[in-house]
C-alpha positions in Angstrom: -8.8 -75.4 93.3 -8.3 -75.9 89.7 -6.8 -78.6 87.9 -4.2 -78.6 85.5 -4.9 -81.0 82.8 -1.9 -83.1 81.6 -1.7 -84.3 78.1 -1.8 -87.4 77.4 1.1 -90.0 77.4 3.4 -90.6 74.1 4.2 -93.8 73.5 7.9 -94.8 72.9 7.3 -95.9 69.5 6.1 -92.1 68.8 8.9 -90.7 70.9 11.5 -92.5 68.7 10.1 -91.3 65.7 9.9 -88.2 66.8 13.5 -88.3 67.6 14.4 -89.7 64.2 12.3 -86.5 62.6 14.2 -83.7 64.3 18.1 -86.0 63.9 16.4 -85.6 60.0 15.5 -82.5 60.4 18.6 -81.0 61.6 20.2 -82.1 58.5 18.9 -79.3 56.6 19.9 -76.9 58.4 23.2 -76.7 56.5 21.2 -76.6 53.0 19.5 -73.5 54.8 22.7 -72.2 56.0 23.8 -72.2 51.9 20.7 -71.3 50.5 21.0 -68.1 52.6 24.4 -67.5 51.8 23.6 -68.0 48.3 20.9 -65.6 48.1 19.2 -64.7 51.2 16.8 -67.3 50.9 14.8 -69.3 53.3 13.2 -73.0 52.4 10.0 -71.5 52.5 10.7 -69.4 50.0 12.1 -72.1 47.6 9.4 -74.1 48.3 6.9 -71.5 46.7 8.9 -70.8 44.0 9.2 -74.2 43.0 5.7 -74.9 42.9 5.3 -71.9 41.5 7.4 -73.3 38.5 4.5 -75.6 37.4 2.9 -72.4 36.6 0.8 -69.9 38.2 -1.2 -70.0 41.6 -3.9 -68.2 43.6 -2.5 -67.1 47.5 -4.8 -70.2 48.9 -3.6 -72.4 46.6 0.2 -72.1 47.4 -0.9 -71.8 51.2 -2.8 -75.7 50.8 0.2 -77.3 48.4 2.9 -75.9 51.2 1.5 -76.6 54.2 1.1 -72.5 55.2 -1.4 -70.2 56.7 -2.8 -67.7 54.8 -0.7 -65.1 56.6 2.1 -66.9 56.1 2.1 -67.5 52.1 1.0 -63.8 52.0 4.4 -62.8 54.0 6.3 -65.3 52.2 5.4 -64.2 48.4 5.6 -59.8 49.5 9.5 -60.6 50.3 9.4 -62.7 47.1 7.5 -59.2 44.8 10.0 -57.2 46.6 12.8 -59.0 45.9 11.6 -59.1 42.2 10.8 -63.2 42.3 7.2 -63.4 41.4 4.2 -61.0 40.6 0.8 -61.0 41.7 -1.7 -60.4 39.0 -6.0 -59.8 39.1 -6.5 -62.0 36.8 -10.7 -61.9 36.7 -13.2 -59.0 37.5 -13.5 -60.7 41.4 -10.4 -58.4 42.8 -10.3 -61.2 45.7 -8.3 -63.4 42.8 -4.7 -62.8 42.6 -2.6 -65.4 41.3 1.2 -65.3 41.8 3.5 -65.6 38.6 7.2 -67.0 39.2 9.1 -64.0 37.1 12.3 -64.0 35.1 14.6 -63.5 38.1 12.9 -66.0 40.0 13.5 -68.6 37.5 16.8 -67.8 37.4 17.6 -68.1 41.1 16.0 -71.7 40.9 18.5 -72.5 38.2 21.0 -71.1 40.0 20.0 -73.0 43.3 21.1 -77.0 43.1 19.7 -77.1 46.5 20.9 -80.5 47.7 23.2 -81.9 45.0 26.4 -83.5 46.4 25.2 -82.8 50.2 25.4 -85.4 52.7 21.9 -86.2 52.3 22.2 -86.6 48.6 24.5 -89.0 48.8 22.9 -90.8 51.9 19.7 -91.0 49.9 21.7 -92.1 46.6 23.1 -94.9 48.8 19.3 -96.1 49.6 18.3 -99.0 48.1 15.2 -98.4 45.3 12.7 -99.6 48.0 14.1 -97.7 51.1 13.8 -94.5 48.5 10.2 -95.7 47.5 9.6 -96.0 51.6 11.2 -92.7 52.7 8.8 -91.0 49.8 5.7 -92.6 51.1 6.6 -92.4 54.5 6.8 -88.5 54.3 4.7 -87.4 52.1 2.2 -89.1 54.3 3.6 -87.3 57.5 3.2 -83.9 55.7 0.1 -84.9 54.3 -1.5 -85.7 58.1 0.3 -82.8 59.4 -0.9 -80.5 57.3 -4.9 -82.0 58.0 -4.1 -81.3 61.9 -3.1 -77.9 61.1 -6.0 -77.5 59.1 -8.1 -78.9 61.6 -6.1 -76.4 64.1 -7.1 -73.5 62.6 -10.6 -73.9 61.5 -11.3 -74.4 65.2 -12.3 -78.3 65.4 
């Protein structure tokens, strides 16, 4: 007979941020719900160009800085190229290096896009005190800072 091994307990204190992550979560599913109607465009895909406004990136790069596998970023930047958003570029003799350039029509969607100004959580942040602001940034930046190591961890097998 073979057991079935359980994982291990979560405390409450976990549980209930937890809870408070997805009741955050959930609140962007209306900005998606726009963004989509807007322009047929996912987070993800905002996300890349955005950091892809600071200039241009290799693949692994923009994987690392948003928290994606390298199959991901790949899908997410070809329905960027087809959609005319950014270009990939050799920019050395090693033909592994391909950076990704944020193009004309790219920057304009992002111009276009005022992503959450005057949403709920716009103003629910706005009505934050400078220190609750200060702590919300911390706080999750650090979550998606130590999620991103487990996934890391995750997928080079530890």
């Amino acid at each position: 007979m073979t057991s079935i091994s359980t994982p291990p307990a979560v405390s409450a204190e976990t549980r209930t941020a937890l809870l408070a992550y997805l009741d955050a979560l959930a609140l962007a599913e209306p900005l998606q719900a726009k963004l989509w109607q807007l322009a047929e465009i996912t987070l993800t895909q905002v996300q890349v160009l955005r950091a892809l406004r600071d200039g241009p990136q290799t693949l692994l790069k923009l994987g690392q800085a948003n928290g994606l596998s390298p199959t991901s970023v790949t899908r997410v930047v070809d329905r960027l190229e087809r959609r005319g958003f950014v270009t990939r570029r050799r920019e050395s003799e090693d033909r592994r290096l391909v950076q990704v350039y944020i193009q004309p029509a790219g920057e304009r969607l992002m111009g276009e896009i005022k992503g959450m100004r005057g949403t709920d959580i716009h103003h629910a942040v706005e009505a934050m005190t400078s220190e609750e602001r200060h702590q919300l940034t911390s706080s999750l930046r650090r979550l998606v800072e130590l999620a991103r190591a487990a996934s890391a961890r995750a997928e080079g097998g530890e």
